[in-house]
C-alpha positions as CSV (number, residue, x, y, z in Angstrom):
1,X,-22.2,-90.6,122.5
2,X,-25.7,-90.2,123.5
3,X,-27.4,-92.5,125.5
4,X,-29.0,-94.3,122.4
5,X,-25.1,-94.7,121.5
6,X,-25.1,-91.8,118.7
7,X,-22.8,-89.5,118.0
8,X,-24.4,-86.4,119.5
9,X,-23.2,-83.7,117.1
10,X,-21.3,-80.3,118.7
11,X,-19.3,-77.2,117.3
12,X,-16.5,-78.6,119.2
13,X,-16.6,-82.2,117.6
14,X,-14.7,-82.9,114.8
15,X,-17.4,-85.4,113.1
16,X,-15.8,-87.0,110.0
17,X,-19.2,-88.2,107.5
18,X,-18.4,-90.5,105.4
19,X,-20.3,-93.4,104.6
20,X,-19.4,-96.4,102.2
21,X,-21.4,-99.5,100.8
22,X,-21.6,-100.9,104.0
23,X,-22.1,-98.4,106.6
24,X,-24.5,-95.7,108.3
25,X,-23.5,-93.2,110.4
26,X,-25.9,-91.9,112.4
27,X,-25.7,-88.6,114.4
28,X,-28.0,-87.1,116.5
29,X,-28.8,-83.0,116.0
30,X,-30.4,-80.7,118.8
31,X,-30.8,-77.8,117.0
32,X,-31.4,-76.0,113.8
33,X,-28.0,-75.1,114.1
34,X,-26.5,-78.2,114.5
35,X,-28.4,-79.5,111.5
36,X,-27.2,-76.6,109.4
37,X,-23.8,-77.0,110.8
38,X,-23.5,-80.9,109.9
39,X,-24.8,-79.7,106.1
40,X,-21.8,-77.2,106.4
41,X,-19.5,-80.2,107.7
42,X,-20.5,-82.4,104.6
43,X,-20.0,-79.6,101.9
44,X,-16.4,-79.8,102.6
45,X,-16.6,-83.3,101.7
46,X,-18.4,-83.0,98.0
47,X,-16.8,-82.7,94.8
48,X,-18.4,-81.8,91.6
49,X,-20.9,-84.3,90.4
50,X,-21.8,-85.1,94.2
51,X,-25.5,-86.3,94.6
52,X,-27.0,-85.9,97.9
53,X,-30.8,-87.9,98.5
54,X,-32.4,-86.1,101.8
55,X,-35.1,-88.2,102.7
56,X,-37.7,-87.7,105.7
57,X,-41.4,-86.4,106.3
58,X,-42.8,-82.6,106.2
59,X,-40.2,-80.6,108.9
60,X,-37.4,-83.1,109.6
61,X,-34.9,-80.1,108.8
62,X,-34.2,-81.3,104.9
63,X,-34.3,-77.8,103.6
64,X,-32.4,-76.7,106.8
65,X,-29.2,-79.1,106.2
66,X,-29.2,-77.9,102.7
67,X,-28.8,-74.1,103.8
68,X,-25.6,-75.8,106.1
69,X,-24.3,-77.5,102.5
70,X,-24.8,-74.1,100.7
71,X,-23.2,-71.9,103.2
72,X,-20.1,-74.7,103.4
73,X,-20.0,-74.2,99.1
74,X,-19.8,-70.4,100.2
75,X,-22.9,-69.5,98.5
76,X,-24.3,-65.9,99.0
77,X,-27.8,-66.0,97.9
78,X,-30.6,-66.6,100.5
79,X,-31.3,-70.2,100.2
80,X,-35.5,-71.2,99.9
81,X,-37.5,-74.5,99.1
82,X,-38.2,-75.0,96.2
83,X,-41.6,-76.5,96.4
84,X,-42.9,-74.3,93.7
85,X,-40.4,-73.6,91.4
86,X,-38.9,-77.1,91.9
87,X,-35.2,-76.1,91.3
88,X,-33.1,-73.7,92.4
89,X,-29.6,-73.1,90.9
90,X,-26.6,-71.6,93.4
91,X,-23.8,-70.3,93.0
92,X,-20.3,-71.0,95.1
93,X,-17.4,-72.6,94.6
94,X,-19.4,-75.3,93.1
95,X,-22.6,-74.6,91.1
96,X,-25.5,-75.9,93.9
97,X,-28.3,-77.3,92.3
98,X,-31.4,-77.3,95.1
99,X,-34.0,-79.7,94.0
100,X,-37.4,-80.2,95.5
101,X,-39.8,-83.3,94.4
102,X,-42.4,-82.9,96.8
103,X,-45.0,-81.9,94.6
104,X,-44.4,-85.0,92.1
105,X,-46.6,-87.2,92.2
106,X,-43.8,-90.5,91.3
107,X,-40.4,-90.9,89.4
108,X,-42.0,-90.5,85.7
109,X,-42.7,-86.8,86.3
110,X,-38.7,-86.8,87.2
111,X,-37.9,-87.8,83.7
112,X,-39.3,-84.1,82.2
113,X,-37.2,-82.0,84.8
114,X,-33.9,-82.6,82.7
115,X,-32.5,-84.3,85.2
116,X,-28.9,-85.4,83.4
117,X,-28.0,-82.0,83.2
118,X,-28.0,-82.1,87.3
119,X,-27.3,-85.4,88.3
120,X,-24.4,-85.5,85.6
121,X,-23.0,-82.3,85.7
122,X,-20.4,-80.6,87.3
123,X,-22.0,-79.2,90.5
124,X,-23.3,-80.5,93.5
125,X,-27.0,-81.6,93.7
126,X,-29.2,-81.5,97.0
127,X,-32.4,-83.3,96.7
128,X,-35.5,-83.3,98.7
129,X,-37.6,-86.0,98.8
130,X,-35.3,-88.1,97.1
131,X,-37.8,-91.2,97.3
132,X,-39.8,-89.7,94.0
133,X,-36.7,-90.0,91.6
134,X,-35.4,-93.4,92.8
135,X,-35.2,-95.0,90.0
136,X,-32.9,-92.5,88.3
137,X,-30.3,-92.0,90.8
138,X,-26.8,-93.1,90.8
139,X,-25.8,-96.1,93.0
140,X,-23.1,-93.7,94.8
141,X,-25.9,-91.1,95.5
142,X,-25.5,-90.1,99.5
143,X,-28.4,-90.4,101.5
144,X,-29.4,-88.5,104.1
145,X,-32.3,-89.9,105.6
146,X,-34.1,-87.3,108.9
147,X,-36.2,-88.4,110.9
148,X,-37.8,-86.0,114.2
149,X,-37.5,-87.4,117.6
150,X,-38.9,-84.1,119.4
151,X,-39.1,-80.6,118.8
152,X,-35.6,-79.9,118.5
153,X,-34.3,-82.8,117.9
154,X,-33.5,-84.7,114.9
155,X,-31.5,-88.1,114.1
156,X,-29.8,-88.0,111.1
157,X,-28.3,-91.3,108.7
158,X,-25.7,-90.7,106.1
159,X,-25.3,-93.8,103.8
160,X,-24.5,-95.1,100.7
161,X,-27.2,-98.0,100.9
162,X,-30.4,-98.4,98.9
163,X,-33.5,-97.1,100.6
């Protein structure tokens, strides 16, 4: 533990996240690497039909944890934002389905994207700025919120809890 009493995360750790109804784990990253590896830690973790919420402002390493999820599913492609396209599909040993709402502008332009055929299917869905389809995720969606303390670092919060 750091001195803020976080988990400061390490290659050598062996940092269980898991989060339930009443519980946030927080862990502290120094690196892009970290970040990625703590994305590759959770992977293991997700079964098909898995919703992840990453939440956090412009550069808090959201589309970094998701490369660390993708390389954990074993996925091969290079993995991008999708702030353009909005959604990117994967492929590993789950289907990966890479969502990007920052160019929404609220959670009714969510409802044209299709979204039961990702949030009910049978892959594992990664969403970025989360906050804009609220009202249409599932009560055990995960959520990852970021937030930047400095250059390097980030803190991460895995929870189950509503934002």
């Amino acid at each position: 533990m750091n001195e803020a009493g976080f988990l400061k995360a390490s290659k050598e750790e062996r940092l269980s996240i898991s989060a339930d109804r009443e519980s946030t784990r927080k862990v502290v990253s120094s690196s892009p690497e970290e970040t990625e590896s703590l994305g590759e830690r959770l992977a293991k973790k997700l079964s098909p039909g898995a919703i992840v919420a990453l939440l956090g402002e412009l550069g808090a390493g959201k589309t970094c944890f998701v490369r660390g999820v993708c390389r954990g599913l074993k996925v091969k492609e290079r993995i991008t934002s999708p702030s353009f396209i909005i959604i990117n599909h994967y492929r590993g040993t789950l289907p990966v389905y890479h969502i990007d709402l920052y160019r929404l502008k609220g959670p009714q332009e969510f409802l044209f994207l299709g979204y039961e055929e990702y949030l009910f299917g049978e892959g594992v869905t990664l969403i970025e700025w989360a906050e804009k389809a609220e009202p249409y995720l599932p009560p055990e969606t995960l959520s990852v919120s970021m937030r930047i303390i400095d250059e390097t670092k980030r803190e991460l919060s895995f929870s189950r809890e509503p934002w």
